[in-house]
PyMOL Python script that loads the backbone (N, CA, C, O; Angstrom):
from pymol import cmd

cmd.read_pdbstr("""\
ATOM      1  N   UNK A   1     -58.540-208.948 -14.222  1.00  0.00           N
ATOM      2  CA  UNK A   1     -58.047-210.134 -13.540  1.00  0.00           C
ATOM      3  C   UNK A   1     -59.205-211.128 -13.389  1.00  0.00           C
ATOM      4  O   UNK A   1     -60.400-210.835 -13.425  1.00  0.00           O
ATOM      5  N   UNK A   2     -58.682-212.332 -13.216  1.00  0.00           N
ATOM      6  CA  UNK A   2     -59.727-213.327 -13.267  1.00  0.00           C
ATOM      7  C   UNK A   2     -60.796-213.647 -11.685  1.00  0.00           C
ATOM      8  O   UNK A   2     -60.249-213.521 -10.590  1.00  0.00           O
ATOM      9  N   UNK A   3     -61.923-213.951 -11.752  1.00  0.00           N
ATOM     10  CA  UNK A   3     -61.970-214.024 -10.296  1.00  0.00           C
ATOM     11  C   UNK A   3     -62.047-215.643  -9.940  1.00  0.00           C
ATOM     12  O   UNK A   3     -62.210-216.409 -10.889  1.00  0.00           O
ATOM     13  N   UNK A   4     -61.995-215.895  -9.318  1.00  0.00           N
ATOM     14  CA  UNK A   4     -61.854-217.235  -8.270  1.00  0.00           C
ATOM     15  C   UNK A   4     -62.739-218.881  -9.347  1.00  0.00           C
ATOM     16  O   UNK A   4     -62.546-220.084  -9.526  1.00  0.00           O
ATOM     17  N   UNK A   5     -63.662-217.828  -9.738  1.00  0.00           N
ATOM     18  CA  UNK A   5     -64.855-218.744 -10.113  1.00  0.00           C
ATOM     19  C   UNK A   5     -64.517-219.193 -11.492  1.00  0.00           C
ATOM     20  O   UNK A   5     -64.629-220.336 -11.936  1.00  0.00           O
ATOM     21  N   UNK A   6     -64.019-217.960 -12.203  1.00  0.00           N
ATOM     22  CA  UNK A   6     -63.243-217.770 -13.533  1.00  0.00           C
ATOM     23  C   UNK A   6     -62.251-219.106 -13.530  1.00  0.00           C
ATOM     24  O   UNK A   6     -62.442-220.134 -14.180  1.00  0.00           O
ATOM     25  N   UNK A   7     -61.058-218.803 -12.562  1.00  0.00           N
ATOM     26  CA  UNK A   7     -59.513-219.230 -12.332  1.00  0.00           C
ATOM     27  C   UNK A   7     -60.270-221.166 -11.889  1.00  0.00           C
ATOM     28  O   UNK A   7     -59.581-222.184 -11.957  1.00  0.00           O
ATOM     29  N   UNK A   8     -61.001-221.149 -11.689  1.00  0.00           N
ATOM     30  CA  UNK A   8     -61.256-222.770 -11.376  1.00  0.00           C
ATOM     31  C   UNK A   8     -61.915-223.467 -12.419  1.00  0.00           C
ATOM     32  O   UNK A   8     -61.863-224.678 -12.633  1.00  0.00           O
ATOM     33  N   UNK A   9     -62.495-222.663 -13.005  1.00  0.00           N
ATOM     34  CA  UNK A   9     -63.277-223.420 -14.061  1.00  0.00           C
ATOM     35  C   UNK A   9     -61.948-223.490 -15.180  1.00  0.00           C
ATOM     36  O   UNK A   9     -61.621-224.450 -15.878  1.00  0.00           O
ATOM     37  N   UNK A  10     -61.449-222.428 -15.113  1.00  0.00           N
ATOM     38  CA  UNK A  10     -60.372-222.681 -16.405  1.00  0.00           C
ATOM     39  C   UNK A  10     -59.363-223.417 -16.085  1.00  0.00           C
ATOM     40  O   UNK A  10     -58.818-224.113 -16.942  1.00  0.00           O
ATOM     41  N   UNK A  11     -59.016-223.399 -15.035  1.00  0.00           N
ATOM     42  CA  UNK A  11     -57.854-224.746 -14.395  1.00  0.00           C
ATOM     43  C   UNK A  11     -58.124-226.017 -14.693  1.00  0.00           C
ATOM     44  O   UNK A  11     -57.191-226.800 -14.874  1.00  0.00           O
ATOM     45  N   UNK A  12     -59.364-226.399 -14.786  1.00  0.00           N
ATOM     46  CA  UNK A  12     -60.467-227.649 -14.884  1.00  0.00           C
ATOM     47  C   UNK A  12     -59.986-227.723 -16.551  1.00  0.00           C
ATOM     48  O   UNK A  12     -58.981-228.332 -16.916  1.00  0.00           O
ATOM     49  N   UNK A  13     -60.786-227.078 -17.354  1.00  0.00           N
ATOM     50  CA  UNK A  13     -60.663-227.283 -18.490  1.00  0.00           C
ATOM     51  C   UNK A  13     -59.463-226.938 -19.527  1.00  0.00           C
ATOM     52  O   UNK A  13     -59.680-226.859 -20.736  1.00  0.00           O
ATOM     53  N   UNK A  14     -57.836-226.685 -18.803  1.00  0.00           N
ATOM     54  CA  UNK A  14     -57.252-226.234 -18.819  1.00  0.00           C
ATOM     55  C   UNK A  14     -56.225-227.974 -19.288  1.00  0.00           C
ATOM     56  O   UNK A  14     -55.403-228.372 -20.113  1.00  0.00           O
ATOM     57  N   UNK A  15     -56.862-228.382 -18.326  1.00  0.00           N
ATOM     58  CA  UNK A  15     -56.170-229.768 -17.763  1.00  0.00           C
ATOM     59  C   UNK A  15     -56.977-230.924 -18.430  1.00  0.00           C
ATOM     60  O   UNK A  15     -56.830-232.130 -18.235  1.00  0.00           O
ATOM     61  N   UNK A  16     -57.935-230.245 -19.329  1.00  0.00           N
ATOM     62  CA  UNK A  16     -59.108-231.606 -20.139  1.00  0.00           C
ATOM     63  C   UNK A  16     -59.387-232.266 -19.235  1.00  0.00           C
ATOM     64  O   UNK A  16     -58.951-233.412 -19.340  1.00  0.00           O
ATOM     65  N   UNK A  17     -60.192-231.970 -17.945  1.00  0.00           N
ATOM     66  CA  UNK A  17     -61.281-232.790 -16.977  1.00  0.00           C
ATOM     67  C   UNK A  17     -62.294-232.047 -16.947  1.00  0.00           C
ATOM     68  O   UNK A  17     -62.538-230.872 -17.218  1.00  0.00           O
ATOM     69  N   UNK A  18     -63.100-233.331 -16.400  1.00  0.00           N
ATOM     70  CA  UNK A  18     -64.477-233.019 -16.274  1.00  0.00           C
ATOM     71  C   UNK A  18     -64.913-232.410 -14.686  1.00  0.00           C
ATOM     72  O   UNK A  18     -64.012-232.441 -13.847  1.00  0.00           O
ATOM     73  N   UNK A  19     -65.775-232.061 -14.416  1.00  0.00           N
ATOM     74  CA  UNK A  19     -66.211-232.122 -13.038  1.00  0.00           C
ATOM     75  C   UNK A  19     -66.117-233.187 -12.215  1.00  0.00           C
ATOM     76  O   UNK A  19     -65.671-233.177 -11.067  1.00  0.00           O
ATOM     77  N   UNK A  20     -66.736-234.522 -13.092  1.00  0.00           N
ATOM     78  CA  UNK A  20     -66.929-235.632 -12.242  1.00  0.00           C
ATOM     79  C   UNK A  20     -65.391-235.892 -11.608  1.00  0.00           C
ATOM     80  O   UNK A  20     -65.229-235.981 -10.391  1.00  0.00           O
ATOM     81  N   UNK A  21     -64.379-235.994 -12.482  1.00  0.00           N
ATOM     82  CA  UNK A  21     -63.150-235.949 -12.068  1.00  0.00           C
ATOM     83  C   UNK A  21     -62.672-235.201 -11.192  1.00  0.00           C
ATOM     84  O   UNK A  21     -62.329-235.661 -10.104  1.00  0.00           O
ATOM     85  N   UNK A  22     -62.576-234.130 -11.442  1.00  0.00           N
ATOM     86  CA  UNK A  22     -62.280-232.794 -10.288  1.00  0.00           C
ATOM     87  C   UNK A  22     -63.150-233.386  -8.673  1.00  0.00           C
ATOM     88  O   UNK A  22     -62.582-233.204  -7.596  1.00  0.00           O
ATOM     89  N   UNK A  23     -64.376-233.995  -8.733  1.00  0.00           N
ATOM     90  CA  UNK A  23     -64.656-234.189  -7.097  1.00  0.00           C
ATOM     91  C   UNK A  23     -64.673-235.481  -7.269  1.00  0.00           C
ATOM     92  O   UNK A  23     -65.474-236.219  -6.696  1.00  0.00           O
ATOM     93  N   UNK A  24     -63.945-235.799  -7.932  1.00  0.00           N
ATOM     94  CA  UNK A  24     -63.492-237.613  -7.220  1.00  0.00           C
ATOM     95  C   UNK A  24     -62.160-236.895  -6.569  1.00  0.00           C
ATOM     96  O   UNK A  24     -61.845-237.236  -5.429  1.00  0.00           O
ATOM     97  N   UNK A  25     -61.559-236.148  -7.095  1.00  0.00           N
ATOM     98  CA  UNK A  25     -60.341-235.681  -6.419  1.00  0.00           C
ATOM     99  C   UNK A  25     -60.160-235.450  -5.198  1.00  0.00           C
ATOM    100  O   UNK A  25     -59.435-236.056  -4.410  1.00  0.00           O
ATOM    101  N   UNK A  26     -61.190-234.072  -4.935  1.00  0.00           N
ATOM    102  CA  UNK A  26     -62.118-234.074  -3.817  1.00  0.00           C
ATOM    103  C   UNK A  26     -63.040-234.708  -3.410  1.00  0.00           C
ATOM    104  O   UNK A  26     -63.925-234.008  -2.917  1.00  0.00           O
ATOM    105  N   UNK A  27     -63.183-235.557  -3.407  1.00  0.00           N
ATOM    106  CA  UNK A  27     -64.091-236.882  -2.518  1.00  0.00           C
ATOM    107  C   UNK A  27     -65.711-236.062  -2.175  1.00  0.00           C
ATOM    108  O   UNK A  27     -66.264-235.944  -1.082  1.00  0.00           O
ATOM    109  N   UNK A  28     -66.123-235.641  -3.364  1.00  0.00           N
ATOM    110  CA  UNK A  28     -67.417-235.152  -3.160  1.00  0.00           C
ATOM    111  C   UNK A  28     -68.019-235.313  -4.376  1.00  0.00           C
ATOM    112  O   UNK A  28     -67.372-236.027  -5.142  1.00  0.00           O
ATOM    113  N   UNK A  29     -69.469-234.704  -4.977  1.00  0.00           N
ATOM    114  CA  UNK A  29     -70.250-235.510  -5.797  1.00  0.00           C
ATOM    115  C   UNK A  29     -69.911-233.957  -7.218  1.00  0.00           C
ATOM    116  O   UNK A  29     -69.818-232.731  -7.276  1.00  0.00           O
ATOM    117  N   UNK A  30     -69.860-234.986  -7.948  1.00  0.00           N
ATOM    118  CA  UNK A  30     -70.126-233.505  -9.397  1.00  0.00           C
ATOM    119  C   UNK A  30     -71.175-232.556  -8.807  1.00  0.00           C
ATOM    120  O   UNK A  30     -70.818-231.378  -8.767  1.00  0.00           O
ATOM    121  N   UNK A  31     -72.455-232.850  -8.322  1.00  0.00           N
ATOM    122  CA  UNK A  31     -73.468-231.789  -8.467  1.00  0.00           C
ATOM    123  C   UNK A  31     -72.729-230.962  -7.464  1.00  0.00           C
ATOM    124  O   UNK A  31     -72.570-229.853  -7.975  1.00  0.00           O
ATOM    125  N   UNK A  32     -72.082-231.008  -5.985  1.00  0.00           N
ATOM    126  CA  UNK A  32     -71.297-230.372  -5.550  1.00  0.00           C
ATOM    127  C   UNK A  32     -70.408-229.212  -6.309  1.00  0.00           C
ATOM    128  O   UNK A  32     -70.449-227.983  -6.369  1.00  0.00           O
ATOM    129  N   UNK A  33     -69.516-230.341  -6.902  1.00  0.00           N
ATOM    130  CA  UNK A  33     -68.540-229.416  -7.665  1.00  0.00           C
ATOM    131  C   UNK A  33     -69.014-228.533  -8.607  1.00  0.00           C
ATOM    132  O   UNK A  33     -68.293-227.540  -8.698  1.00  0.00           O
ATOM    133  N   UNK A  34     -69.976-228.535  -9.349  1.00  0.00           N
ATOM    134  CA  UNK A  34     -70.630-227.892  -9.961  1.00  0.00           C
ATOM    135  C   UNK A  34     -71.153-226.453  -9.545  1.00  0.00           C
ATOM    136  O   UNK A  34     -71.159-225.385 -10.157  1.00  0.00           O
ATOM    137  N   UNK A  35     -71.779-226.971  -7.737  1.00  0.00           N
ATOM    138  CA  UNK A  35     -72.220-225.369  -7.059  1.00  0.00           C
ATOM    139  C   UNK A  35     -71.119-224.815  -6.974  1.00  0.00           C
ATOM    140  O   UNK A  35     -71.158-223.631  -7.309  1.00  0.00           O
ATOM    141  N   UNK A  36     -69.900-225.282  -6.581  1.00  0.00           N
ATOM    142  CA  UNK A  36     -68.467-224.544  -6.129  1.00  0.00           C
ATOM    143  C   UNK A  36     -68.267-224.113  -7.400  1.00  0.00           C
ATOM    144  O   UNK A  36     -67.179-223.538  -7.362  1.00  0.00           O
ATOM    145  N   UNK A  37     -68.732-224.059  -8.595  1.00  0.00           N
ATOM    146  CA  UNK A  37     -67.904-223.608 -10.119  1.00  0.00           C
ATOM    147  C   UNK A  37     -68.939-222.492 -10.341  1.00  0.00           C
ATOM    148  O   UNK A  37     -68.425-221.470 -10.796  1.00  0.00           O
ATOM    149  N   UNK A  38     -69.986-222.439 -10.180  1.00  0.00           N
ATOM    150  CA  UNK A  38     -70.662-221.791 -10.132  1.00  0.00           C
ATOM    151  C   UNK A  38     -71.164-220.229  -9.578  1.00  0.00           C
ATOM    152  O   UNK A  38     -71.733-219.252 -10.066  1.00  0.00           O
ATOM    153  N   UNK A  39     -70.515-220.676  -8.090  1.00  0.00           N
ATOM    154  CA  UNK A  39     -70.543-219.701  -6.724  1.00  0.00           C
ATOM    155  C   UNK A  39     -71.893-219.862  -5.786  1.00  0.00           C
ATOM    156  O   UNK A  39     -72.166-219.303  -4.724  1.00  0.00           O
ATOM    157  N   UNK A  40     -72.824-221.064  -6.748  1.00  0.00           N
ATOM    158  CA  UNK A  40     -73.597-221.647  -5.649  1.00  0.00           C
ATOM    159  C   UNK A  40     -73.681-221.829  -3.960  1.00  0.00           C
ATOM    160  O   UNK A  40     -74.582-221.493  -3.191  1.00  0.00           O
ATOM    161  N   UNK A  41     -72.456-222.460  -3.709  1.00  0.00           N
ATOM    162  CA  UNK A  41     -71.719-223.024  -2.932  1.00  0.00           C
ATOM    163  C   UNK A  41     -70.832-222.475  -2.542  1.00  0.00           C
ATOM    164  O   UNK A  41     -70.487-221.731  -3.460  1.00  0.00           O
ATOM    165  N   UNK A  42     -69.761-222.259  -1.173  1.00  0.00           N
ATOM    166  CA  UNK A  42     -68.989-221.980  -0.911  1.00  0.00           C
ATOM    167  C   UNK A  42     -67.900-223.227  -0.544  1.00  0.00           C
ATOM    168  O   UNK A  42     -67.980-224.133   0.286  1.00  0.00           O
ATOM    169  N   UNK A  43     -66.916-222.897  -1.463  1.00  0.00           N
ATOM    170  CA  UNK A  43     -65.714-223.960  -1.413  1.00  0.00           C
ATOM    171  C   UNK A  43     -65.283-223.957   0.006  1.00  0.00           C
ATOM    172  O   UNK A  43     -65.116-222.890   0.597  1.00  0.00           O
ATOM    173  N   UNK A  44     -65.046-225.422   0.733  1.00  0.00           N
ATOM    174  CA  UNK A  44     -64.264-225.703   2.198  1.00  0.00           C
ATOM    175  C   UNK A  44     -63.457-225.716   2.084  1.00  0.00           C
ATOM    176  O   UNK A  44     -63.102-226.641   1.354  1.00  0.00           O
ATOM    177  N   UNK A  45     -62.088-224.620   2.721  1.00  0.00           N
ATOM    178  CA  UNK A  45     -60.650-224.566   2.471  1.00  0.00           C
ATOM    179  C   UNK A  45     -59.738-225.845   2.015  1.00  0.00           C
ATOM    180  O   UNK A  45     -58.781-225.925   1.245  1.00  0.00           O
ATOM    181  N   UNK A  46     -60.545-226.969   2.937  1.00  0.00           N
ATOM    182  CA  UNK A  46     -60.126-228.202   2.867  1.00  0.00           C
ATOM    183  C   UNK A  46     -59.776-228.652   1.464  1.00  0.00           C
ATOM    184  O   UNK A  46     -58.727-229.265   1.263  1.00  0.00           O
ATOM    185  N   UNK A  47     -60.703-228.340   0.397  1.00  0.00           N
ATOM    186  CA  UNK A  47     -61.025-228.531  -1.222  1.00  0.00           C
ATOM    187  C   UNK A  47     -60.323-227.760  -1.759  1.00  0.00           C
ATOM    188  O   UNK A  47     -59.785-228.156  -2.792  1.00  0.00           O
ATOM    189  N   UNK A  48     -60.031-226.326  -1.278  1.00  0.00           N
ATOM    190  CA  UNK A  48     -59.083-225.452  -1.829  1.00  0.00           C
ATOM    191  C   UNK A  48     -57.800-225.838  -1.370  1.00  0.00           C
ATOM    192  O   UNK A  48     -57.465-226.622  -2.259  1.00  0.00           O
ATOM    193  N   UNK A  49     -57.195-225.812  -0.847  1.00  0.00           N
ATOM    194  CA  UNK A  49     -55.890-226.509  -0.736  1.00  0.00           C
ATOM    195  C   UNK A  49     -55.563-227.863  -1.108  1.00  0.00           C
ATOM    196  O   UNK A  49     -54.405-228.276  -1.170  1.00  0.00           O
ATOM    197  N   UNK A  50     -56.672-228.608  -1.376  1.00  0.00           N
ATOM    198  CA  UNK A  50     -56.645-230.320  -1.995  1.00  0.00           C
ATOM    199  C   UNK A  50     -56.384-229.465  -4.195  1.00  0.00           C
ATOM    200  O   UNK A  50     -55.609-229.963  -5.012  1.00  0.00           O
ATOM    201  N   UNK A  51     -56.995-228.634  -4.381  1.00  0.00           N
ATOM    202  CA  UNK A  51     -56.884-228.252  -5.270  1.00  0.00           C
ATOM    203  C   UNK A  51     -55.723-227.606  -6.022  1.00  0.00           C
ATOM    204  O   UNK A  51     -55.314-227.838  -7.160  1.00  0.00           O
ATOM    205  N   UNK A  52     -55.177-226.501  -4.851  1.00  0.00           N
ATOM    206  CA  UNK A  52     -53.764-226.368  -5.464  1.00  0.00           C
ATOM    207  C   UNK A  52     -52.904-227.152  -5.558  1.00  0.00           C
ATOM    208  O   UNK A  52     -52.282-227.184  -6.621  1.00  0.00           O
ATOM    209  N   UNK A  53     -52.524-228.149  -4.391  1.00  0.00           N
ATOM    210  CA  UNK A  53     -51.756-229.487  -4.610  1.00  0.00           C
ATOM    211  C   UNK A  53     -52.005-230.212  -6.346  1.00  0.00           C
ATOM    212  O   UNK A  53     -51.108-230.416  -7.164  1.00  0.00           O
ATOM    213  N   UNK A  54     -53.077-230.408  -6.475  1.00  0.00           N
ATOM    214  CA  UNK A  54     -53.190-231.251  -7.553  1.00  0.00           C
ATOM    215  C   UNK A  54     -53.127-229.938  -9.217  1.00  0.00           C
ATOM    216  O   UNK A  54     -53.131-230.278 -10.401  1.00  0.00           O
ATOM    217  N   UNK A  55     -53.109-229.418  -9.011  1.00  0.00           N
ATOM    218  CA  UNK A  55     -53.139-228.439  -9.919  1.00  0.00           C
ATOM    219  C   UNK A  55     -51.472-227.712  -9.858  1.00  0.00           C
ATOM    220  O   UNK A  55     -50.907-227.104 -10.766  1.00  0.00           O
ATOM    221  N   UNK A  56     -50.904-228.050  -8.332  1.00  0.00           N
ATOM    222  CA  UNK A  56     -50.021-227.108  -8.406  1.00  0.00           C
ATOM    223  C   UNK A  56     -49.729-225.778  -8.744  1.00  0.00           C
ATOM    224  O   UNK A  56     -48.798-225.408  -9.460  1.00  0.00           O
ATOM    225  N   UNK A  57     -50.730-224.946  -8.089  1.00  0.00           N
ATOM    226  CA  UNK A  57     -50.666-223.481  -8.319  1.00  0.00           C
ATOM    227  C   UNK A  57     -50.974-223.234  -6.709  1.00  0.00           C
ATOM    228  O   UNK A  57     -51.256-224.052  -5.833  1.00  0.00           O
ATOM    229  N   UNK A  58     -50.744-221.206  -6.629  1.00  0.00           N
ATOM    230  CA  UNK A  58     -50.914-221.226  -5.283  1.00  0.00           C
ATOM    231  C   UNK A  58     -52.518-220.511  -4.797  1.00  0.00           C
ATOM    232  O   UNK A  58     -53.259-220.185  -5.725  1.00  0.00           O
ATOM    233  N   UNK A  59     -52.952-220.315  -3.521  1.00  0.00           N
ATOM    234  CA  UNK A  59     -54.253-220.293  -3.255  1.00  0.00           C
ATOM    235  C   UNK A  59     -54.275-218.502  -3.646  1.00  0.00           C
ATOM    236  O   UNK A  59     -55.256-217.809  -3.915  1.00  0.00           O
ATOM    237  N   UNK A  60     -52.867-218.114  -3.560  1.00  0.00           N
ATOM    238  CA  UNK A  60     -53.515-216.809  -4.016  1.00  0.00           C
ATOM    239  C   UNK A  60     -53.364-216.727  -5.230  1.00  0.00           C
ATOM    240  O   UNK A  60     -53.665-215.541  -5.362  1.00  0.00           O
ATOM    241  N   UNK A  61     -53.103-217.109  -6.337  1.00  0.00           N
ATOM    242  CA  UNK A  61     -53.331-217.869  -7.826  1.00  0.00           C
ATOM    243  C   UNK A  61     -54.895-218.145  -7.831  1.00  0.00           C
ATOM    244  O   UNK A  61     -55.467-217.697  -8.824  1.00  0.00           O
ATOM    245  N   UNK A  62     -55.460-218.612  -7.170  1.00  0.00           N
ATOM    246  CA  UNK A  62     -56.310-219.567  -7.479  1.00  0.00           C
ATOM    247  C   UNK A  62     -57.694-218.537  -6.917  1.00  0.00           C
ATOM    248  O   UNK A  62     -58.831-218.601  -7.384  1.00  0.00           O
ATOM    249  N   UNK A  63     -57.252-217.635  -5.841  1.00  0.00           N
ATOM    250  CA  UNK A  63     -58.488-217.089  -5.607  1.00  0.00           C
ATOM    251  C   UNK A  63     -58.373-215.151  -5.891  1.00  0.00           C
ATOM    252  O   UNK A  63     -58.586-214.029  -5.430  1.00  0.00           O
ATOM    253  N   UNK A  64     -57.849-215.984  -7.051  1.00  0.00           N
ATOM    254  CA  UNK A  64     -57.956-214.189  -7.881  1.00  0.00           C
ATOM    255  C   UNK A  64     -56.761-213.293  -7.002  1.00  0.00           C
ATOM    256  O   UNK A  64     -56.692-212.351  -7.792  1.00  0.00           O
ATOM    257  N   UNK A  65     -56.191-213.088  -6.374  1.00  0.00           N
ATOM    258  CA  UNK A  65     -54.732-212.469  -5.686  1.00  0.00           C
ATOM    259  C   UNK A  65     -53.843-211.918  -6.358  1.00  0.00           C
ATOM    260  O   UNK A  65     -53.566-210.718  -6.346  1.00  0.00           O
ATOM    261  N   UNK A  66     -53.291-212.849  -7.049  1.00  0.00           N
ATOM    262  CA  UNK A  66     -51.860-213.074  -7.734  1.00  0.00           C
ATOM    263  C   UNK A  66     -51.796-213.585  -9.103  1.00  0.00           C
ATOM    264  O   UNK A  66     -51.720-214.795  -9.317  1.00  0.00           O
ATOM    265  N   UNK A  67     -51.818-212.912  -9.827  1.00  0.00           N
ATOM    266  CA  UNK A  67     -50.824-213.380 -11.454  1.00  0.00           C
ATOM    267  C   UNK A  67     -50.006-214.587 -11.132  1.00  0.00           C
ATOM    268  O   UNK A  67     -50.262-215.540 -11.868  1.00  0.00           O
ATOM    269  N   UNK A  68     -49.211-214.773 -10.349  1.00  0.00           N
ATOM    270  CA  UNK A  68     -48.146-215.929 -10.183  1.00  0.00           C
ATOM    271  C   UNK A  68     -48.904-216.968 -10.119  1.00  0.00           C
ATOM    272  O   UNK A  68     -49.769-216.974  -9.243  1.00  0.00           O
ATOM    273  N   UNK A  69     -48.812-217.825 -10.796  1.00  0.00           N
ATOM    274  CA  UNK A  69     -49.645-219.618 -10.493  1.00  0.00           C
ATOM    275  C   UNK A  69     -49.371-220.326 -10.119  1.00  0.00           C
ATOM    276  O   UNK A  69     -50.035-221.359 -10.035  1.00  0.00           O
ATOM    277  N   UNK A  70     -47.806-220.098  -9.518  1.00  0.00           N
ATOM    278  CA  UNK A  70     -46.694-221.630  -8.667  1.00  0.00           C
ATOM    279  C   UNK A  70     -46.724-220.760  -7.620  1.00  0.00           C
ATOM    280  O   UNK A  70     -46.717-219.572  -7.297  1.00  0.00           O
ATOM    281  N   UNK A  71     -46.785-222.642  -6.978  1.00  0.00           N
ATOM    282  CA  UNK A  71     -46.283-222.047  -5.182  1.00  0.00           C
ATOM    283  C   UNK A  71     -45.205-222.232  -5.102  1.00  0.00           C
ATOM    284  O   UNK A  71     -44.411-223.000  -5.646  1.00  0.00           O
ATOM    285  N   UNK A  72     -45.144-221.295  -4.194  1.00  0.00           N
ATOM    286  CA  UNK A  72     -43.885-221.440  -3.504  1.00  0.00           C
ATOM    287  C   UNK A  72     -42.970-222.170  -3.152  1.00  0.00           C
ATOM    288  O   UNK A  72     -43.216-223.124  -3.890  1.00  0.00           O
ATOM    289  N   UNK A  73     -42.304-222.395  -2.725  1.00  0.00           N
ATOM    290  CA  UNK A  73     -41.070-223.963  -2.177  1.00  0.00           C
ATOM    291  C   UNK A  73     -40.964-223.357  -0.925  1.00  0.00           C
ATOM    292  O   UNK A  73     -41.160-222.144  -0.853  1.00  0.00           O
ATOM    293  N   UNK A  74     -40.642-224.108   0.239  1.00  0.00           N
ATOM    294  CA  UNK A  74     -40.315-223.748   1.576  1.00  0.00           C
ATOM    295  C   UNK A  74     -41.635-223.674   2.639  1.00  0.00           C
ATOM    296  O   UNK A  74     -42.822-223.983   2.534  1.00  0.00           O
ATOM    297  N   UNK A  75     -40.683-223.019   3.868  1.00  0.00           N
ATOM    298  CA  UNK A  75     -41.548-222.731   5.031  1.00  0.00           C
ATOM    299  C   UNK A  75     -41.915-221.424   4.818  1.00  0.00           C
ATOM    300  O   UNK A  75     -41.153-220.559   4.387  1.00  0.00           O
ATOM    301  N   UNK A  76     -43.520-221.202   5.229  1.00  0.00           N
ATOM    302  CA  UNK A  76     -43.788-219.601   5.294  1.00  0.00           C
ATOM    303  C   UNK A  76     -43.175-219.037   6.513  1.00  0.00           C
ATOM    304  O   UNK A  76     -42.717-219.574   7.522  1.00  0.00           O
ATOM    305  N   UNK A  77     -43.323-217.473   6.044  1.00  0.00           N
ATOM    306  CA  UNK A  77     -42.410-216.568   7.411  1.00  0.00           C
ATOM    307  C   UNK A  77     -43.265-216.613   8.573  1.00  0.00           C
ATOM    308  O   UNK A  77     -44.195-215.833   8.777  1.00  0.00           O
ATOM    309  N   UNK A  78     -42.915-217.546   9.312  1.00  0.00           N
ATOM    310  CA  UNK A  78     -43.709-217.377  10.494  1.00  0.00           C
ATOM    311  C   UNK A  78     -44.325-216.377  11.151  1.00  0.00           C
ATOM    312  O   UNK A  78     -45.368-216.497  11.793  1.00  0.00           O
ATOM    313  N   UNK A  79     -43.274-214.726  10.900  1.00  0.00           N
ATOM    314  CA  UNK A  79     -43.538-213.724  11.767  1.00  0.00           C
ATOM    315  C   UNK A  79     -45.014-213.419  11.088  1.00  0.00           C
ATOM    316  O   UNK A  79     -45.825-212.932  11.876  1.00  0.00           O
ATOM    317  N   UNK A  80     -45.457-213.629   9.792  1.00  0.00           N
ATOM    318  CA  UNK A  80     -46.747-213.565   9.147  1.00  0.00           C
ATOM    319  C   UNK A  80     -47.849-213.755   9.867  1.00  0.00           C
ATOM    320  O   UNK A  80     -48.833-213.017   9.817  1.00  0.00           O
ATOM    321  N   UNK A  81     -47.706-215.039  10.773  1.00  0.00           N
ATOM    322  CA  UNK A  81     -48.696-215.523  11.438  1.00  0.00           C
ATOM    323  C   UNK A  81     -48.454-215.311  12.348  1.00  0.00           C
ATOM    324  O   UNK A  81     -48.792-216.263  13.052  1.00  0.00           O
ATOM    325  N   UNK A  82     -47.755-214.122  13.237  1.00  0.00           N
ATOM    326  CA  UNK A  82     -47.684-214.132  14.455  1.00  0.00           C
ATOM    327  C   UNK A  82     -48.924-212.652  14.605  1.00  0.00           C
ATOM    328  O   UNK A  82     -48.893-211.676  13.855  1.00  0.00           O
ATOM    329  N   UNK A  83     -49.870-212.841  15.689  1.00  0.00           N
ATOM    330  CA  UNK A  83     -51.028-212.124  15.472  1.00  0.00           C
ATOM    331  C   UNK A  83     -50.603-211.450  16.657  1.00  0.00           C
ATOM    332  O   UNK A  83     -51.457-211.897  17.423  1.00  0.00           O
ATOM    333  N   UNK A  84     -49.999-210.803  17.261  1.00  0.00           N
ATOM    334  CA  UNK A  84     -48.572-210.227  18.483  1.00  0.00           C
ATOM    335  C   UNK A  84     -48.096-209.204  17.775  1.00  0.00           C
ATOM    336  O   UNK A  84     -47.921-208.214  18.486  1.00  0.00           O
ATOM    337  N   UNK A  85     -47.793-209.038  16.564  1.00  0.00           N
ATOM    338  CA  UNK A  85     -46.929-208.482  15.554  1.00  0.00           C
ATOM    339  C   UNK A  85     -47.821-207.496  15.541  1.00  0.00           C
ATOM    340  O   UNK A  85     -49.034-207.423  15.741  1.00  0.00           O
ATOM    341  N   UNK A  86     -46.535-206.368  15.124  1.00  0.00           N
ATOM    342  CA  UNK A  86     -47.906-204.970  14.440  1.00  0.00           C
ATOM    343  C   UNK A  86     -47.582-204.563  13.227  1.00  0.00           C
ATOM    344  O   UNK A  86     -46.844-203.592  13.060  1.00  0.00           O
ATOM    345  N   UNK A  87     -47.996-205.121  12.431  1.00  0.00           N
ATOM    346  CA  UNK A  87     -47.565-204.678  10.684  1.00  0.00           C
ATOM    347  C   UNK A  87     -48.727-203.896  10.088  1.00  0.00           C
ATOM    348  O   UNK A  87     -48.668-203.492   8.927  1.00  0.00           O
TER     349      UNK A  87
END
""", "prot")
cmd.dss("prot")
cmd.show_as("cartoon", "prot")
cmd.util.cbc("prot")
cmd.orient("prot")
């Protein structure tokens, strides 16, 4: 399976962009995007979720999780996030 670092760089070049493109997306500088492709850097969720939007895949797609590459449609199951719960 691919890991995170893999799954972004090939999304990138997947889609024929460059870096510089990819953090104009994200409103940050290529040399940035570059540490995040790398593993230099640790990606801000903020960038990861700006990323699946524009890519349209999901974050567990994107950070090595899941085979599946589309998100979902809908509301998540709330009871998921209920930290009360005992699963």
């Amino acid at each position: 399976m691919l890991s995170f670092l893999d799954r972004l760089r090939a999304l990138r070049e997947d889609n024929d962009l460059t870096q510089t493109q990819v953090a104009q997306v994200l409103g940050t500088s290529q040399t940035r995007y570059a540490r995040y492709e790398r593993g230099a850097n640790e990606m801000p969720i903020h960038h990861l979720l700006t990323l699946c939007g524009f890519y349209n895949v999901s974050a567990d797609f994107l950070l090595g999780v899941s085979i599946d590459k589309k998100r979902k449609q809908g509301s998540p199951d709330k009871s998921y996030f209920d930290l009360n719960s005992k699963k």
